[in-house]
C-alpha positions as CSV (number, residue, x, y, z in Angstrom):
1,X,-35.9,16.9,-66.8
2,X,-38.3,19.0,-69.0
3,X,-41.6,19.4,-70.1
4,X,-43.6,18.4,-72.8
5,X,-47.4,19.2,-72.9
6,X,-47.6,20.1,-69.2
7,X,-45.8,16.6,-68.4
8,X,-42.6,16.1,-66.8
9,X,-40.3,13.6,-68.4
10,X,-37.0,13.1,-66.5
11,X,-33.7,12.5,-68.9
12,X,-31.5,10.0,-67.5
13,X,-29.4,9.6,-70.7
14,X,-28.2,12.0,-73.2
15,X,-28.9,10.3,-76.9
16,X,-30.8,12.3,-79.5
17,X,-30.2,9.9,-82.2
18,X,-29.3,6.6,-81.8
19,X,-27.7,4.8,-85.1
20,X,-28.1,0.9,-85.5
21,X,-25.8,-1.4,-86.4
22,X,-27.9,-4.6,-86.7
23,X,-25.8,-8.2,-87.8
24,X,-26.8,-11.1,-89.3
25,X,-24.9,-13.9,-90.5
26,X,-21.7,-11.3,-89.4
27,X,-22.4,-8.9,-91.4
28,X,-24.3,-5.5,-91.0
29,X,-27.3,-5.6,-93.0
30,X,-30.8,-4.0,-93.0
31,X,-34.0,-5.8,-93.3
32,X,-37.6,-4.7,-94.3
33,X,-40.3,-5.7,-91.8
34,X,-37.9,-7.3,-90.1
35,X,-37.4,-9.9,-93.0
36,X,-36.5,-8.9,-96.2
37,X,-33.2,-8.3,-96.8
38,X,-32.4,-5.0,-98.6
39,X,-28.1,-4.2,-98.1
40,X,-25.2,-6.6,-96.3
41,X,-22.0,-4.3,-95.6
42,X,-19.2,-5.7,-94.1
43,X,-17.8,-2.2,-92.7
44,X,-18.8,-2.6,-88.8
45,X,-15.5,-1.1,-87.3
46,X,-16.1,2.1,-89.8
47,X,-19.3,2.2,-88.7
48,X,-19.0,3.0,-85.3
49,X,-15.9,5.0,-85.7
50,X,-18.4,7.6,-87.7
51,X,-21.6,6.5,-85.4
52,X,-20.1,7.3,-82.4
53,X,-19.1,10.6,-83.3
54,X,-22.9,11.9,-83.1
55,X,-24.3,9.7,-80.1
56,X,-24.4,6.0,-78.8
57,X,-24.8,3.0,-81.2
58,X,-27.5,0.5,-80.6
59,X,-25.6,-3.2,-81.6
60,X,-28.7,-5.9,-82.5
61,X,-27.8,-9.6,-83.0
62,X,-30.5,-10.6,-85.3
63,X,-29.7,-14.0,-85.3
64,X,-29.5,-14.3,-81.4
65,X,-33.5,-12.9,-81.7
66,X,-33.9,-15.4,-84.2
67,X,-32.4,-18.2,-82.0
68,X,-29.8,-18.9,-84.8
69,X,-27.3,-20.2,-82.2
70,X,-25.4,-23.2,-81.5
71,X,-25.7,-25.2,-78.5
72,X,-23.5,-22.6,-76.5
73,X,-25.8,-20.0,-77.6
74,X,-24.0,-18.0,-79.9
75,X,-24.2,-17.2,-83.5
76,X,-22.5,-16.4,-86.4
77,X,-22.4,-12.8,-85.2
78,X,-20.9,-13.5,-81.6
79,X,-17.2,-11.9,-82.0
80,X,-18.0,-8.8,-84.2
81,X,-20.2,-7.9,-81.8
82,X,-18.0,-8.6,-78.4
83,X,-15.3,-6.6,-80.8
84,X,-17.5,-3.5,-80.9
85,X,-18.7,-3.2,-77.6
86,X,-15.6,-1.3,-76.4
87,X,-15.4,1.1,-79.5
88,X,-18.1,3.2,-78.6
89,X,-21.1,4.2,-76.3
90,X,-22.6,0.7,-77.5
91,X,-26.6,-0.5,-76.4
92,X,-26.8,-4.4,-76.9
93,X,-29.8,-6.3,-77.9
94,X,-31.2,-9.3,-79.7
95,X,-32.1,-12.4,-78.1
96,X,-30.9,-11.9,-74.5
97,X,-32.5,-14.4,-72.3
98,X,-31.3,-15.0,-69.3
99,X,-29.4,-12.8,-66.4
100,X,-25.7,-14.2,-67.1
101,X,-25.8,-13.1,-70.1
102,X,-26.6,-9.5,-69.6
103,X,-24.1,-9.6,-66.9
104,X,-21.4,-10.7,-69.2
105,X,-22.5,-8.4,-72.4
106,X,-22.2,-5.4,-69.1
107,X,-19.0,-6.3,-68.1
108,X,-17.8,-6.9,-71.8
109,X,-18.7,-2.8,-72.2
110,X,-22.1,-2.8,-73.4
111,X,-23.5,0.1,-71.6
112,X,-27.6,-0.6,-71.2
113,X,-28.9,-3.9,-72.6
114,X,-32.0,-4.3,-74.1
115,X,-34.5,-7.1,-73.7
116,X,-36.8,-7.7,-76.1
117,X,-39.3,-11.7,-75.8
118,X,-37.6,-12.9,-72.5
119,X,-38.9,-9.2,-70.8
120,X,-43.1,-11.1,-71.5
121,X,-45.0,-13.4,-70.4
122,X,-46.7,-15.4,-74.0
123,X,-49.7,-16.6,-72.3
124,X,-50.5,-14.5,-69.8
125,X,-53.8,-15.6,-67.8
126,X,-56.2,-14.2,-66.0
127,X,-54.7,-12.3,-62.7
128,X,-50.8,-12.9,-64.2
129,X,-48.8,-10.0,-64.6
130,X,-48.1,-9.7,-69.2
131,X,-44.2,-9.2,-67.9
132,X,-41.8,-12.3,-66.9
133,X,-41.6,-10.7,-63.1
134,X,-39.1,-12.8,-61.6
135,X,-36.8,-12.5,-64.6
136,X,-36.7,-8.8,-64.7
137,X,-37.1,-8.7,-61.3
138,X,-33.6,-10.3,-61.2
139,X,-32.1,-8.8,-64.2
140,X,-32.6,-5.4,-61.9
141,X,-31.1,-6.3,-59.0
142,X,-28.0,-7.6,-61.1
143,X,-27.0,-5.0,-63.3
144,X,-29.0,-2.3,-62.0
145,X,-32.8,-0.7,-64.0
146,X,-30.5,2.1,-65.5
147,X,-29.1,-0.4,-67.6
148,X,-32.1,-2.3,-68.8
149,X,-34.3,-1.2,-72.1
150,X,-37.1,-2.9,-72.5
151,X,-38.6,-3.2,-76.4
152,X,-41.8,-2.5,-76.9
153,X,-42.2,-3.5,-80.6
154,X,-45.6,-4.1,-82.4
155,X,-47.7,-5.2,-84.8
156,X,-50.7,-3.8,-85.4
157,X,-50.7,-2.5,-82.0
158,X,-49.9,-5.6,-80.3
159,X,-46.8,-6.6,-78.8
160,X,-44.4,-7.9,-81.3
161,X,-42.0,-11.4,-79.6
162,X,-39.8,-13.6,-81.3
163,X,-37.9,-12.2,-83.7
164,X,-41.3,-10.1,-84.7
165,X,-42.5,-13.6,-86.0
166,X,-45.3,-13.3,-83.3
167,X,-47.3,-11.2,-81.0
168,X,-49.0,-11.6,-77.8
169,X,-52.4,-10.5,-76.8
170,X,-51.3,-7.5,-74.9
171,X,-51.7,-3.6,-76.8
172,X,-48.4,-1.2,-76.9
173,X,-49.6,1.3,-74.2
174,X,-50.9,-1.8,-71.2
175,X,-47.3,-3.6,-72.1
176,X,-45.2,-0.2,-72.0
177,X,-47.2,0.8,-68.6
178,X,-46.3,-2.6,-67.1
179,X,-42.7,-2.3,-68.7
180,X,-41.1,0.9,-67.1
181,X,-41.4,-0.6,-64.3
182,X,-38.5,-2.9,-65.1
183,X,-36.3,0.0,-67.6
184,X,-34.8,3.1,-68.0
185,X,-36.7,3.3,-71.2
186,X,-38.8,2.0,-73.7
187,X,-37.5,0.8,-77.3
188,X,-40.7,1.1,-79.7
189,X,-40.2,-0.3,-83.2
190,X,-43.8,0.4,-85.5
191,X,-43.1,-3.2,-87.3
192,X,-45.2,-2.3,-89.8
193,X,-42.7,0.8,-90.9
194,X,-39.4,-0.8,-90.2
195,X,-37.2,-0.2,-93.0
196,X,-39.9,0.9,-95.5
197,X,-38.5,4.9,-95.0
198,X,-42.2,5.6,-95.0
199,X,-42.2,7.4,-91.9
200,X,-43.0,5.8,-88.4
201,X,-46.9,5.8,-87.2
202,X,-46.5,9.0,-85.2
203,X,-49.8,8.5,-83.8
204,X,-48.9,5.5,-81.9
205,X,-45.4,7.3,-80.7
206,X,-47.5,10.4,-79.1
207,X,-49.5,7.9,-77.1
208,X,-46.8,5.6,-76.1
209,X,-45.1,9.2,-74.7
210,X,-48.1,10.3,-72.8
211,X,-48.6,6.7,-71.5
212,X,-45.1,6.5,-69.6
213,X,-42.6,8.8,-67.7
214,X,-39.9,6.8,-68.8
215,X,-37.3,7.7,-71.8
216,X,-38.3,6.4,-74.9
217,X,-36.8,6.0,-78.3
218,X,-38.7,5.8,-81.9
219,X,-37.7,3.4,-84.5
220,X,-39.2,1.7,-87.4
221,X,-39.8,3.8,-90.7
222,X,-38.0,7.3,-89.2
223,X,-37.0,8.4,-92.8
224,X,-36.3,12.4,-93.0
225,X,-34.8,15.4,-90.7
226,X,-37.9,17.1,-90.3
227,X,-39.7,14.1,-88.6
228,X,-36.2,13.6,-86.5
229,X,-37.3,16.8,-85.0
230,X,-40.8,16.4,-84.8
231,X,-40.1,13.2,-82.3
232,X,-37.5,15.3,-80.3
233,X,-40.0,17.8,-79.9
234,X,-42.4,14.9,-78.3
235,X,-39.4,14.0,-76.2
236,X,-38.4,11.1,-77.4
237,X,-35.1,10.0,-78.9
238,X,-35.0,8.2,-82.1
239,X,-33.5,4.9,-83.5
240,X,-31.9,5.1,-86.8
241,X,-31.2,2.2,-89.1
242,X,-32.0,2.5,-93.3
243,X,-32.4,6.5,-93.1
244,X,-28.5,6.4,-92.1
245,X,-27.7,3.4,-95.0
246,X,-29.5,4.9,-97.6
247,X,-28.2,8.5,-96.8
248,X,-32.0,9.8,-96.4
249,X,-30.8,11.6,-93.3
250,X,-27.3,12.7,-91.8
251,X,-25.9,12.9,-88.1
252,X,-24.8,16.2,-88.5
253,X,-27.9,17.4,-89.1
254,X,-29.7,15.5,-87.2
255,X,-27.0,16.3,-83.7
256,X,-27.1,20.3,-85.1
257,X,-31.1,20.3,-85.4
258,X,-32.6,18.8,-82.6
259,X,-30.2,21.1,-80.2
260,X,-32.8,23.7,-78.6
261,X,-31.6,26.9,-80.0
262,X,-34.4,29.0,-79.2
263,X,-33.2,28.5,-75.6
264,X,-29.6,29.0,-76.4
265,X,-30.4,32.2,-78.3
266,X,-28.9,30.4,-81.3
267,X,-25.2,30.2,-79.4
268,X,-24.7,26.8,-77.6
269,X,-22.0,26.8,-75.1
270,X,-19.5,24.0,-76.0
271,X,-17.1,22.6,-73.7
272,X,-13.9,20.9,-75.0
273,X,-12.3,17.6,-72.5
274,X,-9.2,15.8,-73.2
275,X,-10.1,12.1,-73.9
276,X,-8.8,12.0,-70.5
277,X,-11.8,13.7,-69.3
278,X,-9.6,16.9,-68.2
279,X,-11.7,20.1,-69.0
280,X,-9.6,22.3,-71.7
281,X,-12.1,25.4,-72.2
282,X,-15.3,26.3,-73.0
283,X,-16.5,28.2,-76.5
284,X,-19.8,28.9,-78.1
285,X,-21.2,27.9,-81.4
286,X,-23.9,28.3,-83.8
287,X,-24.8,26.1,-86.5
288,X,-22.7,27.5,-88.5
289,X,-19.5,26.7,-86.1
290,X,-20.7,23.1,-85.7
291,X,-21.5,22.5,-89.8
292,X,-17.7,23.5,-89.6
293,X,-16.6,21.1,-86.9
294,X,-17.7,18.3,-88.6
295,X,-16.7,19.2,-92.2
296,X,-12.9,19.7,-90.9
297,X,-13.0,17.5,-87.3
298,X,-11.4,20.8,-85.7
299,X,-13.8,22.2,-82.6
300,X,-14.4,25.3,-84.5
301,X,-16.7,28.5,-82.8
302,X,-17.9,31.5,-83.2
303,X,-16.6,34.6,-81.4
304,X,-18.7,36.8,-80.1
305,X,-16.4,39.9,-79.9
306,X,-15.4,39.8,-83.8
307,X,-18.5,38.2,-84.8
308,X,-17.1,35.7,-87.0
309,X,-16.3,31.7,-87.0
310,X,-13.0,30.9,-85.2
311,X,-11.4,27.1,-85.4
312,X,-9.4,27.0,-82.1
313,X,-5.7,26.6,-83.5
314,X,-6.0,28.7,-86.6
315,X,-3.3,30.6,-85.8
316,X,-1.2,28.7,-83.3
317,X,-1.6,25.3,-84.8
318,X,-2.8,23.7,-81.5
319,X,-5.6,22.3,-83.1
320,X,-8.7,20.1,-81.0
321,X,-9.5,17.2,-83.0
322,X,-12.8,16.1,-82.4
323,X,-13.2,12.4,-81.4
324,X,-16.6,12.7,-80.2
325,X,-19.7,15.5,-78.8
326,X,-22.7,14.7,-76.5
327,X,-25.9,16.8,-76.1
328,X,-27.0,17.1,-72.4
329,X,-29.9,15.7,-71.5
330,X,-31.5,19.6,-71.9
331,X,-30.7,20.2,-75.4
332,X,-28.8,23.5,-74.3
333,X,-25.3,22.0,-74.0
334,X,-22.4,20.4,-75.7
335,X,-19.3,18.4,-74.7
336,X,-16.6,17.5,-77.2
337,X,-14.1,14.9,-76.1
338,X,-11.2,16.4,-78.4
339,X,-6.9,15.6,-78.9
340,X,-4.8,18.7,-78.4
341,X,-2.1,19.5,-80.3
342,X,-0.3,21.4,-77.8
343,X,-2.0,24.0,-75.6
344,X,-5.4,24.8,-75.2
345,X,-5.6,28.4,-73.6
346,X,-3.7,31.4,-75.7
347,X,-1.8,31.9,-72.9
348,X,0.0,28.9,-73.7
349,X,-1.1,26.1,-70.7
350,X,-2.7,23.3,-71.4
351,X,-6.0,24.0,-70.2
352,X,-8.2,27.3,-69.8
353,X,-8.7,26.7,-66.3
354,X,-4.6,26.2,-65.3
355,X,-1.6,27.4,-65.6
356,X,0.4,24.4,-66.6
357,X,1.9,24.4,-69.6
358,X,1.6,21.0,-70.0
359,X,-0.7,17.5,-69.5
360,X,-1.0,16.6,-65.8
361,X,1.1,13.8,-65.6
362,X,-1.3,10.1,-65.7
363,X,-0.3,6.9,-67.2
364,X,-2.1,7.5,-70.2
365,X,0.5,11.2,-71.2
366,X,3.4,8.7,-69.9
367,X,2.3,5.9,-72.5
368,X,2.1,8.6,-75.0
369,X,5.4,10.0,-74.3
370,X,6.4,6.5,-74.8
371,X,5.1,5.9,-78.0
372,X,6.7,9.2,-79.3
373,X,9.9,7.8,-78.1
374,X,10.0,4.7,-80.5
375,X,8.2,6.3,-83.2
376,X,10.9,9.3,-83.3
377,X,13.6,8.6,-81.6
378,X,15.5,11.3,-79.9
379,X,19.0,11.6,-79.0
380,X,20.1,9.9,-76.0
381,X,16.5,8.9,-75.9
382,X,17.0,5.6,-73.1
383,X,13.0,4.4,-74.0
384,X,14.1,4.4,-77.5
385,X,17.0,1.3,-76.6
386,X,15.0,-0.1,-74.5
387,X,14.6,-4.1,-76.2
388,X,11.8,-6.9,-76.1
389,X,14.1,-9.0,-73.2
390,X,15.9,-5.7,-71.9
391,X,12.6,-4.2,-70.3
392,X,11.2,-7.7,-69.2
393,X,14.5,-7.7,-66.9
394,X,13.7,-4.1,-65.8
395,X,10.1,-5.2,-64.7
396,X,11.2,-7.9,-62.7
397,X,14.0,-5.7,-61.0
398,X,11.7,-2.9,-59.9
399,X,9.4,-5.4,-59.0
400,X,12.1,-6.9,-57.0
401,X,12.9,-3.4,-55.3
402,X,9.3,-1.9,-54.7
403,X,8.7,-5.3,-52.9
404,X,12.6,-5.8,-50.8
405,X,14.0,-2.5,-50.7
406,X,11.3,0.1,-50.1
407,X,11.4,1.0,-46.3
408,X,9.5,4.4,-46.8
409,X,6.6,6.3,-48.5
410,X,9.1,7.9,-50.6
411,X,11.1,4.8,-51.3
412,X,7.4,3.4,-52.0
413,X,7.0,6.4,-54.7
414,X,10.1,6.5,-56.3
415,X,10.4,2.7,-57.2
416,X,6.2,2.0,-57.9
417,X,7.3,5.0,-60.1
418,X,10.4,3.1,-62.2
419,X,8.1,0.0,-62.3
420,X,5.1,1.6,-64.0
421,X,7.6,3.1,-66.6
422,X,9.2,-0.6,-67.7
423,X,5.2,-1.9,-67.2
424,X,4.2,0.9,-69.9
425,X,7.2,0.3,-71.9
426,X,6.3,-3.6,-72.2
427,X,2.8,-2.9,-73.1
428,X,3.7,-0.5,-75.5
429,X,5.8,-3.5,-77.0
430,X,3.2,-6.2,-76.8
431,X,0.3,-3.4,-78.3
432,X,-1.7,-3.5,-74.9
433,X,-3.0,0.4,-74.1
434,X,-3.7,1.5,-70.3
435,X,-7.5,1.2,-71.5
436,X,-6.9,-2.2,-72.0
437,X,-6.3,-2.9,-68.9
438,X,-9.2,-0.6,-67.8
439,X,-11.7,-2.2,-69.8
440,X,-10.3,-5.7,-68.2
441,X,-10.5,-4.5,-64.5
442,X,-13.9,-2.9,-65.5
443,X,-14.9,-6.2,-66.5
444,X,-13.9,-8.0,-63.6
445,X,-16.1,-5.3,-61.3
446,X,-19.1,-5.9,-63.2
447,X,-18.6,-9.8,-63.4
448,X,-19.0,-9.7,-59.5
């Protein structure tokens, strides 16, 4: 948690800067006032590969808000954004009205979903609550209030519904009080701003932050660096759609500049994790050291007994690509989910904090090792001859063994061992990864 004019907020998720990706008739595009069309790229795959780099990517069907959908209710937009849910820290919203479908956009990997109309009631009467109750009510016991954003959009201060084609007689700050009761946080869009790069209202923003404890996140008209960290100073995070487009403002500065470095004493610890999630070492960096990390993607920082920049590998070429780095929720910390190439510590192991010299063993370093195989074959490699109907034979035969012949935990070990080789082999072969099959048994959970 931490404290913003004498107020507590608690931080339950680590953002900073959200970047948009909003789609409409299956392309990414970006619309003034929520209408006007003003750019159509068809470059969603690129997109999050860069986006996610810097923090998680908000994923809007606008036709879905629109109720552009067929009589199965989806739209034009339907696969591109199923496609990108697994490619990245990915927040869904636009047009989600009912429980099974949040369910299903959870278990396809969308991490929090946001509900914008369905979360109010239109006509809300004397004595009735300005929320639909029994559907969030519902929506929370199914996929949990730590997934649920609520949006808070509006028009001339009144809650914005339908696509932002109409509003409802309730203001921002009575709907946002009644609405984090149901979310994690609050989504405010100023309407009025959105895609105008004219600056959101930060008047309404301040209010909406000292009217809830909840997280909340800006959006609508954000259109330079300087008011990126004026917001982060509020405490809140900030939505980023036509300042990313137009090139107004850049992730890199925005991740570098809203990092508290008057509490880090300008050096921010950095800790490096395989994509495994295995902790390789931990370094420190000032903005200098991270303006170098993104220009190269090598982890790159700054040693404080030479007093100069240091990119880890410079000298023994075992380089840490970065793939992606998350601020904690404090602003004081960073964690870089890197690839090694070859071992971390100078002692020559694999990570700081072990002697190994090498990857612990996990079927992700043995479908790796397999891949190496039929890419460069060595000599007497047996992977390498390994054919399409050849290793289908082999996975029925250890199959076969692990189920007759194992009598003991070792005979268990040694033949579930041989079977989950030939399994990797074959889904080497077919192009299926072991976070494949993660993502599938992931979805299964959450479809329960």
């Amino acid at each position: 948690m931490h404290k913003v004019d004498n107020k507590v907020y608690f931080c339950y998720y680590t953002r900073m800067v959200i970047s948009s990706i909003d789609l409409k008739d299956g392309h990414v595009v970006q619309l003034k006032n929520g209408k006007d069309l003003v750019l159509k790229r068809d470059d969603a795959d690129s997109l999050i590969a860069d986006f996610n780099k810097y923090g998680e990517v908000a994923v809007i069907d606008l036709d879905a808000a629109l109720r552009n959908t067929d009589e199965k209710g989806n739209t034009a937009n339907t696969e591109l954004l199923k496609s990108l849910l697994r490619k990245g820290n990915v927040r869904v919203g636009g047009g989600i009205r009912d429980v099974k479908q949040a369910r299903k956009l959870v278990s396809l990997g969308a991490e929090k979903v946001i509900i914008g109309s369905s979360a109010w009631n239109p006509e809300p009467k004397d004595g009735d609550s300005v929320l639909n109750v029994p559907f969030l009510e519902e929506l929370c016991q199914a996929i949990g209030k730590q997934r649920v954003i609520i949006s808070v959009d509006a028009i001339n201060g009144k809650i914005a519904v339908r696509g932002w084609t109409e509003t409802i007689n309730v203001s921002l700050l009575d709907g946002a009080r009644e609405a984090e009761k149901y979310a994690s946080e609050l989504l405010f869009t100023c309407v009025e701003k959105e895609g105008c790069m004219q600056g959101t209202d930060m008047e309404q923003v301040k209010a909406l932050r000292e009217a809830v404890k909840c997280r909340v996140v800006a959006a609508g008209g954000v259109n330079s660096l300087e008011q990126i960290v004026e917001l982060e100073k509020l405490g809140c995070d900030v939505q980023l759609g036509m300042a990313l487009y137009t090139g107004a403002v850049s992730l890199e500065d925005a991740f570098i500049n809203c990092i508290d470095w008057k509490k880090v004493n300008d050096m921010v610890p950095v800790i490096a994790q395989s994509e495994h999630g295995e902790v390789l070492m931990l370094g420190y960096s000032n903005k200098e050291a991270l303006e170098k990390t993104f220009k190269t993607n090598k982890l790159t920082f700054f040693s404080r007994t030479r007093n100069t920049l240091w990119t880890k590998g410079e000298t023994s070429g075992h380089f840490l690509e970065v793939k992606k780095l998350r601020v904690d929720c404090d602003r004081d910390t960073v964690l870089a989910t890197v690839k090694p190439n070859g071992g971390t510590c100078h002692t020559g192991s694999w990570t700081c904090f072990g002697s190994a010299p090498d990857e612990k063993s996990s079927l992700e370093r043995l479908y790796d090792t397999i891949s190496e195989r039929f890419a460069s074959p060595k000599p007497g490699s047996y992977t390498a001859t390994l054919n399409d109907k050849r290793v289908r034979e082999k996975v029925m035969e250890e199959a076969e063994e692990l189920t007759d012949d194992a009598e003991t935990k070792e005979d268990v070990i040694w033949e579930a061992s041989d079977l989950l080789y030939f399994v990797s082999v074959l889904m080497y072969k077919e192009g299926v990864t072991w976070q494949d099959v993660y993502n599938e048994l992931d979805k299964r959970h959450k479809e329960k």
